[in-house]
BAKE-147332 format. One record per residue (C-alpha): x, y, z; residue number from 1; residue in three letters. Coordinates in steps of 0.02 Angstrom, whole numbers, m for minus. Layout:
<atoms>
+--------+--------+--------+------+------+
!      u !      v !      w ! resi ! resn !
+--------+--------+--------+------+------+
!      X !      Y !      Z !  NUM !  ala !
...
+--------+--------+--------+------+------+
</atoms>
This chain:
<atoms>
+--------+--------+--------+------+------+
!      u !      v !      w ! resi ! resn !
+--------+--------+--------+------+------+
!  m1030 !    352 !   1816 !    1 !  unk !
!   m876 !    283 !   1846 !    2 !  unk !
!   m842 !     94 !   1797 !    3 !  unk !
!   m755 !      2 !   1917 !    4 !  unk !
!   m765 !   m172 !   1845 !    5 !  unk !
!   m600 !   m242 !   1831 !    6 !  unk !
!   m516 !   m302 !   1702 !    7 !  unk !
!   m499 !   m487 !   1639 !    8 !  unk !
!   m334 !   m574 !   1688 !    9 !  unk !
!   m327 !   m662 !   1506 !   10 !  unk !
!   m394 !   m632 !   1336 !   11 !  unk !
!   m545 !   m757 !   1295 !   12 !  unk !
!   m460 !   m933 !   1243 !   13 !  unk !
!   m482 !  m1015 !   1068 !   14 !  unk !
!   m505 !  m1211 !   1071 !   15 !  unk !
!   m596 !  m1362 !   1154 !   16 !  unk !
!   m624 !  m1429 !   1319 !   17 !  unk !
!   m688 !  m1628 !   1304 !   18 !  unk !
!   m780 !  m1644 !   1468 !   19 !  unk !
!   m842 !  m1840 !   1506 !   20 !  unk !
!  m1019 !  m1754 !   1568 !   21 !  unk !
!  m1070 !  m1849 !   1692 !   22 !  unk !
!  m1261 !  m1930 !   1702 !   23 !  unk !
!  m1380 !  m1802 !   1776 !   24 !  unk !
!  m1286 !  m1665 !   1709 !   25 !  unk !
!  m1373 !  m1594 !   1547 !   26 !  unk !
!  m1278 !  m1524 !   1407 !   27 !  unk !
!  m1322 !  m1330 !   1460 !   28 !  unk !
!  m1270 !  m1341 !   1632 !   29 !  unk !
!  m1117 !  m1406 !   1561 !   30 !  unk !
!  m1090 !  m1271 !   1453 !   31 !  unk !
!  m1136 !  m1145 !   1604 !   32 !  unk !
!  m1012 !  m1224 !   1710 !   33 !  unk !
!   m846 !  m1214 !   1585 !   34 !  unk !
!   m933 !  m1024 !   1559 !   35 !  unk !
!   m926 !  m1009 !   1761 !   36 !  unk !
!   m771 !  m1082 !   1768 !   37 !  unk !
!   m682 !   m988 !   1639 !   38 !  unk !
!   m760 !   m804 !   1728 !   39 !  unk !
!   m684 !   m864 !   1914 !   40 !  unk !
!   m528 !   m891 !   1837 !   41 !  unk !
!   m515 !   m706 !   1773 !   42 !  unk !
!   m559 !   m741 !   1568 !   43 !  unk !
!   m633 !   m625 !   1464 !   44 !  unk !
!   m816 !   m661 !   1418 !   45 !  unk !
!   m792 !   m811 !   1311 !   46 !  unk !
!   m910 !   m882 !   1167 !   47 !  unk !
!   m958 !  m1065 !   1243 !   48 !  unk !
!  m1055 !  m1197 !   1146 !   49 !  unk !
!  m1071 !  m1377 !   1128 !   50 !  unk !
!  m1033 !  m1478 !    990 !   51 !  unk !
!  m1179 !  m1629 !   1015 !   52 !  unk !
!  m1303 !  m1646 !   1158 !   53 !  unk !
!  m1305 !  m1767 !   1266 !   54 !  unk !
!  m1468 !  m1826 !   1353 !   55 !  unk !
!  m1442 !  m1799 !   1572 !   56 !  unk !
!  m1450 !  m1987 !   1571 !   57 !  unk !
!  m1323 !  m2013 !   1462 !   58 !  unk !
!  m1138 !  m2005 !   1511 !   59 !  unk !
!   m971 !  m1981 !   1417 !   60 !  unk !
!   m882 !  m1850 !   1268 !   61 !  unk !
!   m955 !  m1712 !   1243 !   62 !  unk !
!   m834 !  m1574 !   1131 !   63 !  unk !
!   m853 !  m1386 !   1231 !   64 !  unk !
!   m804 !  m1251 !   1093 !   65 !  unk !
!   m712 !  m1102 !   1153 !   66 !  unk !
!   m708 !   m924 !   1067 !   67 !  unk !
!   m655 !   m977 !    879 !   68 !  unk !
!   m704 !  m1151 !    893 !   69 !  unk !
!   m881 !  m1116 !    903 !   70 !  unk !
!   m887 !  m1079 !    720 !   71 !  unk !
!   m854 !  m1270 !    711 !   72 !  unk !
!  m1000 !  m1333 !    829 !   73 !  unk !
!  m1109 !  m1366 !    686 !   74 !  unk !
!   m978 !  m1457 !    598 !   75 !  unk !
!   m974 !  m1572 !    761 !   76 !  unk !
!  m1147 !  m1601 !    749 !   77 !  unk !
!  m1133 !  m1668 !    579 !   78 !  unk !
!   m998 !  m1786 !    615 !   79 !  unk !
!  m1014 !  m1985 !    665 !   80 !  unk !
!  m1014 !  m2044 !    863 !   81 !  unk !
!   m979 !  m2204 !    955 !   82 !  unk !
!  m1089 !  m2261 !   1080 !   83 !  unk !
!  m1105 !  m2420 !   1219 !   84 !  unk !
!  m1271 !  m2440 !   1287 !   85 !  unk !
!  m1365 !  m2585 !   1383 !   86 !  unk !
!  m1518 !  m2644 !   1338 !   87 !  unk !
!  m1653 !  m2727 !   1462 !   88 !  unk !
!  m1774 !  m2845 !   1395 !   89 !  unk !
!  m1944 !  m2862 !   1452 !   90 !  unk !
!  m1999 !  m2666 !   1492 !   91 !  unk !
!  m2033 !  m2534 !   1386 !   92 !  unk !
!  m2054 !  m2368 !   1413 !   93 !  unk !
!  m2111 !  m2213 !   1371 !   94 !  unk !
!  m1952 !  m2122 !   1347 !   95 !  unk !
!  m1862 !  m2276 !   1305 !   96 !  unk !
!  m1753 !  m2250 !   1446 !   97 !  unk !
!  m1749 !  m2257 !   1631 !   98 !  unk !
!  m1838 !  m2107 !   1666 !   99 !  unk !
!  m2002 !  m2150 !   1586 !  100 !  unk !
!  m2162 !  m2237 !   1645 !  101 !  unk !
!  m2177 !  m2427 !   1612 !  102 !  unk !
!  m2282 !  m2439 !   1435 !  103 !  unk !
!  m2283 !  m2642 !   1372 !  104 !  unk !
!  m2199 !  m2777 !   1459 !  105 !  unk !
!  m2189 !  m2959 !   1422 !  106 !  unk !
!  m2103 !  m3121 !   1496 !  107 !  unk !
!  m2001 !  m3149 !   1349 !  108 !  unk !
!  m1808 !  m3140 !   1327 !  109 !  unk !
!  m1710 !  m3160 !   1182 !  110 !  unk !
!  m1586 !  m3306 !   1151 !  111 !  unk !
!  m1418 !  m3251 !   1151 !  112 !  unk !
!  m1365 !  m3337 !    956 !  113 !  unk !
!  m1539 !  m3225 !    908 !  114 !  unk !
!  m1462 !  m3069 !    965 !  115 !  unk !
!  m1303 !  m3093 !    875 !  116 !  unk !
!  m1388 !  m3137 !    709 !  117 !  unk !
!  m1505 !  m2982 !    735 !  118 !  unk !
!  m1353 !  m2863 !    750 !  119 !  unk !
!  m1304 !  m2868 !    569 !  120 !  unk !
!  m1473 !  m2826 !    502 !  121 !  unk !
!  m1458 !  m2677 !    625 !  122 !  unk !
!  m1293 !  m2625 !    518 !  123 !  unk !
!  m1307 !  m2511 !    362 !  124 !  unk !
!  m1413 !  m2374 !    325 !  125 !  unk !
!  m1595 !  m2397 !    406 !  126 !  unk !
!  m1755 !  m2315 !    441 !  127 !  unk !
!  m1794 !  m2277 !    612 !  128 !  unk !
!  m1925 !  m2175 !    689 !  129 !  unk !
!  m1862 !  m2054 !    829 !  130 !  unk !
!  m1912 !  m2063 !   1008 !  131 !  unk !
!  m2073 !  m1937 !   1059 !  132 !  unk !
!  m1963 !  m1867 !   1200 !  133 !  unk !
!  m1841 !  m1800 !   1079 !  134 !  unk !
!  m1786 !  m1627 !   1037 !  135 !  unk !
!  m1860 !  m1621 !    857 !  136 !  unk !
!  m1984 !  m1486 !    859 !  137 !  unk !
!  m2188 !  m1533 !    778 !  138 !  unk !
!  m2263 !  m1363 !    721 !  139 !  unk !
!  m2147 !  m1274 !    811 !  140 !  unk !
!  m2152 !  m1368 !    974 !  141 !  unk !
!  m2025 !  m1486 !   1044 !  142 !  unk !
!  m2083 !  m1660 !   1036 !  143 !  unk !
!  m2030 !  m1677 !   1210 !  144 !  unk !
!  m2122 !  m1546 !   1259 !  145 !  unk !
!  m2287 !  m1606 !   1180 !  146 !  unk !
!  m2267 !  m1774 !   1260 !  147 !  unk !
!  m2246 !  m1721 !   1424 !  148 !  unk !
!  m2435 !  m1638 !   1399 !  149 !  unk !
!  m2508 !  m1784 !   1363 !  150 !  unk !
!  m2532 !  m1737 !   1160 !  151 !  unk !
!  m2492 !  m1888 !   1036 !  152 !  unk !
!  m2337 !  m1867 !    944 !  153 !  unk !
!  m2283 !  m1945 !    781 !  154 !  unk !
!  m2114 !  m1887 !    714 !  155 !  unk !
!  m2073 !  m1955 !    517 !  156 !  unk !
!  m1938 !  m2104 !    476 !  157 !  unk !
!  m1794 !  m2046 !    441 !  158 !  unk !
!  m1644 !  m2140 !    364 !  159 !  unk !
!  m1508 !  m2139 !    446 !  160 !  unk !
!  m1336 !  m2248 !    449 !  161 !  unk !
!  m1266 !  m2378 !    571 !  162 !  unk !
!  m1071 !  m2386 !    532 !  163 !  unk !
!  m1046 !  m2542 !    656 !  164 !  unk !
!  m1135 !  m2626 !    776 !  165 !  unk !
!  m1073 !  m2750 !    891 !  166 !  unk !
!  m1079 !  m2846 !   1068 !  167 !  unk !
!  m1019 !  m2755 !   1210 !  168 !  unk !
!   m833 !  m2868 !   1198 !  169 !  unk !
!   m770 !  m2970 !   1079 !  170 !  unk !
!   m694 !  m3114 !   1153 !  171 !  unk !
!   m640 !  m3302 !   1094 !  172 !  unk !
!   m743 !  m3449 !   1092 !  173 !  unk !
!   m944 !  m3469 !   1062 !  174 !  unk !
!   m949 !  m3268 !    982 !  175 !  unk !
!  m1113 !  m3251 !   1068 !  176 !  unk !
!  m1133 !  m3059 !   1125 !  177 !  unk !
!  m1078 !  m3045 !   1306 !  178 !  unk !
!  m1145 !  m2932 !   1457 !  179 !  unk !
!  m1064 !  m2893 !   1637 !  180 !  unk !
!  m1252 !  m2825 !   1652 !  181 !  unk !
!  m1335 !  m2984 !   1573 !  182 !  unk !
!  m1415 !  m3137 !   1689 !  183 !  unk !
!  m1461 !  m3292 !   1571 !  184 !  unk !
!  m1587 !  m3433 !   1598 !  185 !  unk !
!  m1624 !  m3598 !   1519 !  186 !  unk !
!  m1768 !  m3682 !   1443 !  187 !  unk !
!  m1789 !  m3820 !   1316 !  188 !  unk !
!  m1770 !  m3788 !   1129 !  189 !  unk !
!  m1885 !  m3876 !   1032 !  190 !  unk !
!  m1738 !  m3892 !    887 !  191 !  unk !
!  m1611 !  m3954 !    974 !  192 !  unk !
!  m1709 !  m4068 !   1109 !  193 !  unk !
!  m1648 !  m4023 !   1312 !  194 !  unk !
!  m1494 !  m3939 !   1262 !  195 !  unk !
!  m1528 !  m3769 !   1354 !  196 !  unk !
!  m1553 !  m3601 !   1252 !  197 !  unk !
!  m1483 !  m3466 !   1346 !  198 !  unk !
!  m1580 !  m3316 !   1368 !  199 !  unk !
!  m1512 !  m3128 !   1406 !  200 !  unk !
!  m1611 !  m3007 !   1503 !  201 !  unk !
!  m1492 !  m2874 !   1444 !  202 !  unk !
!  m1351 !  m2849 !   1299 !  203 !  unk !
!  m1225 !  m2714 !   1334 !  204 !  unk !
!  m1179 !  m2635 !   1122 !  205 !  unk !
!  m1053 !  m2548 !   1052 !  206 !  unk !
!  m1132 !  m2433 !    892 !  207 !  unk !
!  m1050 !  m2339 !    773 !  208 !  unk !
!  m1181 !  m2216 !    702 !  209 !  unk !
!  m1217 !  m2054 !    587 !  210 !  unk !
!  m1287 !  m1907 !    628 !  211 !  unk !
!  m1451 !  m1902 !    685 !  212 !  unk !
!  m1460 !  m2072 !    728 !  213 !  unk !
!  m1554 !  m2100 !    929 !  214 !  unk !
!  m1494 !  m2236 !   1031 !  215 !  unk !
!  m1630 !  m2247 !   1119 !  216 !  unk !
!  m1751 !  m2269 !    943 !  217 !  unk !
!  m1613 !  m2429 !    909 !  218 !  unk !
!  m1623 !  m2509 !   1049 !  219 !  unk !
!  m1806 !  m2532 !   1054 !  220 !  unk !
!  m1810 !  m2573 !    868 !  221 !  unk !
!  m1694 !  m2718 !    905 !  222 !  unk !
!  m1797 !  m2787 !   1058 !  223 !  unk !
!  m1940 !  m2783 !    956 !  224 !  unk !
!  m1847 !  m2866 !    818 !  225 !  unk !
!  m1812 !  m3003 !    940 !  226 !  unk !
!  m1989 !  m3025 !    989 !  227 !  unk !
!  m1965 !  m2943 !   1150 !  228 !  unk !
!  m1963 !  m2758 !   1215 !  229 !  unk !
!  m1827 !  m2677 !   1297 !  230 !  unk !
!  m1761 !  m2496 !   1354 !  231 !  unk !
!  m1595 !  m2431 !   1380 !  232 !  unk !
!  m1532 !  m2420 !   1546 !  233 !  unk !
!  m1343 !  m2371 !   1520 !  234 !  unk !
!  m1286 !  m2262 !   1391 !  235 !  unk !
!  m1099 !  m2179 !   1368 !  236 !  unk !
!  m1030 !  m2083 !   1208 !  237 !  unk !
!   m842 !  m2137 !   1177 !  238 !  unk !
!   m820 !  m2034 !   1006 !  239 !  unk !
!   m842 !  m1887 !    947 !  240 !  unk !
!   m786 !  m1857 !    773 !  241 !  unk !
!   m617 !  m1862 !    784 !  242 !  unk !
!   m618 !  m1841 !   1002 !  243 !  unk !
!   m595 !  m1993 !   1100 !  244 !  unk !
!   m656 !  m2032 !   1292 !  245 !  unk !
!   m445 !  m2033 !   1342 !  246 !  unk !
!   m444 !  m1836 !   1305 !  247 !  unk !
!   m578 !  m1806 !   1399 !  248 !  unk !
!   m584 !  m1719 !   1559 !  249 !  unk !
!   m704 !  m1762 !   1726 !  250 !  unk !
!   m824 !  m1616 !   1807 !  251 !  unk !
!   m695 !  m1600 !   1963 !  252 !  unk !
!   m540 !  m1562 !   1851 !  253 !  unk !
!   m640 !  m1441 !   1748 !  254 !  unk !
!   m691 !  m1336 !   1913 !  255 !  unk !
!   m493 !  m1347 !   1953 !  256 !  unk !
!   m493 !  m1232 !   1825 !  257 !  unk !
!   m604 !  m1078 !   1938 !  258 !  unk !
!   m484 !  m1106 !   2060 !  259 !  unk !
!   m322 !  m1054 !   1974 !  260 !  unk !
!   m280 !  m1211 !   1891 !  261 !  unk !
!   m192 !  m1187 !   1704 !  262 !  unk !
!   m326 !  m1185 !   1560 !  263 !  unk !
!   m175 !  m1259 !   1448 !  264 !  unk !
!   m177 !  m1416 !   1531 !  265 !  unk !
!   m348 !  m1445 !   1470 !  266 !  unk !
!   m398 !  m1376 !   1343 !  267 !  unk !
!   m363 !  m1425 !   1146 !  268 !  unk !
!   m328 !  m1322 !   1017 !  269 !  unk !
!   m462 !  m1265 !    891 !  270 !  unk !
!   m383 !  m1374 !    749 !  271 !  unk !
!   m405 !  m1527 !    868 !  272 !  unk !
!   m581 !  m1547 !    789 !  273 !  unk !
!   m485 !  m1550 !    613 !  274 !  unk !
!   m402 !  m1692 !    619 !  275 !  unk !
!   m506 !  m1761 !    489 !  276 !  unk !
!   m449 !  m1639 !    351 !  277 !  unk !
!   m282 !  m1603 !    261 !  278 !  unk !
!   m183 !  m1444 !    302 !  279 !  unk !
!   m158 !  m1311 !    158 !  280 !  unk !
!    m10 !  m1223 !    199 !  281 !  unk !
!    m15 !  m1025 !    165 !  282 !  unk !
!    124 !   m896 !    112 !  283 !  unk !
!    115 !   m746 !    184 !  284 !  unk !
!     22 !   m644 !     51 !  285 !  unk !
!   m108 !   m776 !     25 !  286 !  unk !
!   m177 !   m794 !    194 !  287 !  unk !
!   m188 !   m610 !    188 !  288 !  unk !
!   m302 !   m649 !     43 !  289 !  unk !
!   m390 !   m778 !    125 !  290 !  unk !
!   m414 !   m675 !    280 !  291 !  unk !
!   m505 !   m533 !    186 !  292 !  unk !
!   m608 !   m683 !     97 !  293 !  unk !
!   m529 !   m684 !    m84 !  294 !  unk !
!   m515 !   m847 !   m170 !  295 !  unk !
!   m347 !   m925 !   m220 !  296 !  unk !
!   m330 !   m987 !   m391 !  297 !  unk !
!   m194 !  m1085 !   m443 !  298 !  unk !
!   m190 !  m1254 !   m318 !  299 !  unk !
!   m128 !  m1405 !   m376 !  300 !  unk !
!   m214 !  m1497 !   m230 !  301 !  unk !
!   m352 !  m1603 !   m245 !  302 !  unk !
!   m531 !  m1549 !   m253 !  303 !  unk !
!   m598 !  m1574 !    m56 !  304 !  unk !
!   m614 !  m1473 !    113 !  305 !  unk !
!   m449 !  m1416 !    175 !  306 !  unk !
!   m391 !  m1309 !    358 !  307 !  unk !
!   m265 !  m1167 !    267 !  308 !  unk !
!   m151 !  m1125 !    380 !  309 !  unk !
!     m6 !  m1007 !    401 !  310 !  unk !
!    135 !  m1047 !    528 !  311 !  unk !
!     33 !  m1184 !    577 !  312 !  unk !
!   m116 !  m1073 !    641 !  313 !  unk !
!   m269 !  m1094 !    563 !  314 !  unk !
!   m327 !   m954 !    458 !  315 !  unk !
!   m493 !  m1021 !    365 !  316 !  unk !
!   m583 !  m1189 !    331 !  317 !  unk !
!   m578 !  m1174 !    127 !  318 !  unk !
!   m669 !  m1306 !    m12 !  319 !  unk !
!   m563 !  m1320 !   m152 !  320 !  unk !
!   m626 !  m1345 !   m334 !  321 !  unk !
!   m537 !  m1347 !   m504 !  322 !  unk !
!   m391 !  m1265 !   m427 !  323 !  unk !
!   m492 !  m1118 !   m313 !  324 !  unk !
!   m510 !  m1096 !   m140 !  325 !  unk !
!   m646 !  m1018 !    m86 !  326 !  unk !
!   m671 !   m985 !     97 !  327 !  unk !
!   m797 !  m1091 !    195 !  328 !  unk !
!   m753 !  m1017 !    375 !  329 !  unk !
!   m636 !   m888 !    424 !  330 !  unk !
!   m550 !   m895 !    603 !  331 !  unk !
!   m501 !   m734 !    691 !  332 !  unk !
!   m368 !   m768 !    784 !  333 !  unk !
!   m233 !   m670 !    841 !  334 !  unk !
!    m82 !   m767 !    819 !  335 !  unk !
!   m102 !   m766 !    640 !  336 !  unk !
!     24 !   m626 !    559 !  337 !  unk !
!      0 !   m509 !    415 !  338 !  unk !
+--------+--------+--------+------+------+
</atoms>
């Protein structure tokens, strides 16, 4: 038989397309559509993966690894995010987000000088109990999955660490935490005679947070904290490790790119998500070595993770101990001599 599949234009690319996903657009489809867009513009089949999901509702970074950068995905996932998100006060519900059903509401809001003291006990490393529509898998199953069939779901604390956590704008005068989103009434305070308390209905927040941490799971620990319940209603990621929002890319100028658009003016290279750890620059002869694996002995740098490079490509993530470097993760690609 004969083939007559053509060719690919250009070789599969190495690197990182930041796409600001936007909401109702789940992580997959994402990754399908840089995959679809990479095939119309005449690439070679391409390794694709994502480097932290983000839930359909949920808007903003989200680090697309190309061909060599894949083999830093998991690294991604393991690295700290920034997120805004708006709370609402008064609802509940079962997915702690829009898209769920109604499950405890209550007439009470939250004084604005409560929320601001709350924030700081919010800070730190804390327990927190993940939402039942989550991804974590019970038995086997997705906890999502078991929810949605009506099963009872209880998923284990887990610690995890809030780096920062503050009001939606920091801004002169009172320091009370601020919404565009918020609406405030007044009632009496029993402390302070008629001088009216205001209350918010919503708090827009800015967290800094490990791995593993859900937004969702903080935002309803908070309301409750604040004798209330809430949900979140708006939720955008604005870090990545070390990618920020201003790299990223919308939807439309990523499907410029299946109809002849240049991939360079997109995408980042694969040391882009290494910004975070010091270069080890390579002779000749050792990242020969390194490329077939061998450890190098003999490196008066300090013990620590480290990108070797040679000629400024990337050759090998390598963790360096008493002098050796051993290799961690190799990179294949083709610009590298000898």
């Amino acid at each position: 038989m004969i083939d007559t599949k053509l060719p690919s234009k250009f070789s599969a690319p190495n690197g990182w397309i930041l796409l600001d996903k936007p909401r109702g657009l789940g992580s997959t489809q994402a990754v399908a559509a840089v995959k679809r867009n990479l095939r119309e513009a005449g690439f070679a089949k391409t390794k694709v993966g994502h480097g932290g999901t983000l839930d359909p509702l949920a808007e903003g970074v989200l680090p697309i690894a190309l061909g060599e950068a894949t083999k830093l995905a998991g690294r991604m996932l393991d690295a700290s995010k920034i997120y805004e998100f708006t709370v609402q006060f008064g609802e509940e519900t079962s997915t702690l987000d829009s898209e769920g059903e109604v499950v405890q509401t209550t007439s009470q809001r939250p004084p604005l000088a409560a929320i601001s003291a709350i924030l700081e006990h919010f800070t730190g490393e804390i327990n927190q109990v993940p939402p039942k529509y989550s991804a974590l898998k019970v038995d086997g199953k997705r906890a999502y999955d078991l929810a949605r069939a009506g099963e009872e779901v209880e998923l284990k604390t887990r610690r995890v660490t809030i780096h920062s956590l503050t009001s939606g704008s920091d801004f002169a005068g009172d320091d009370l935490p601020y919404s565009t989103f918020a609406t405030t009434a007044t009632r009496p305070d029993p402390e302070i005679g008629h001088e009216p308390l205001e209350l918010a209905d919503a708090i827009t927040l800015t967290a800094h947070v490990s791995k593993g941490t859900y937004i969702r799971s903080l935002a309803r620990d908070i309301a409750r904290a604040l004798g209330t319940v809430g949900h979140v209603t708006y939720l955008r990621r604005t870090k990545a490790g070390p990618f920020l929002e201003n790299q990223a890319i919308s939807l439309d100028k990523l499907n410029e790119i299946g109809k002849g658009a240049p991939l360079e003016d997109v995408i980042l290279p694969l040391e882009a998500g290494l910004d975070d750890i010091p270069a080890l620059d390579l002779t000749s002869k050792q990242a020969a070595a390194v490329r077939q694996g061998r450890v190098l002995t003999g490196q008066p740098q300090a013990d620590g993770l480290y990108c070797a490079v040679y000629r400024n490509i990337p050759v090998a993530l390598v963790e360096l101990v008493g002098g050796s470097a051993k290799v961690v993760r190799g990179f294949n690609l083709h610009d590298v001599a000898e």
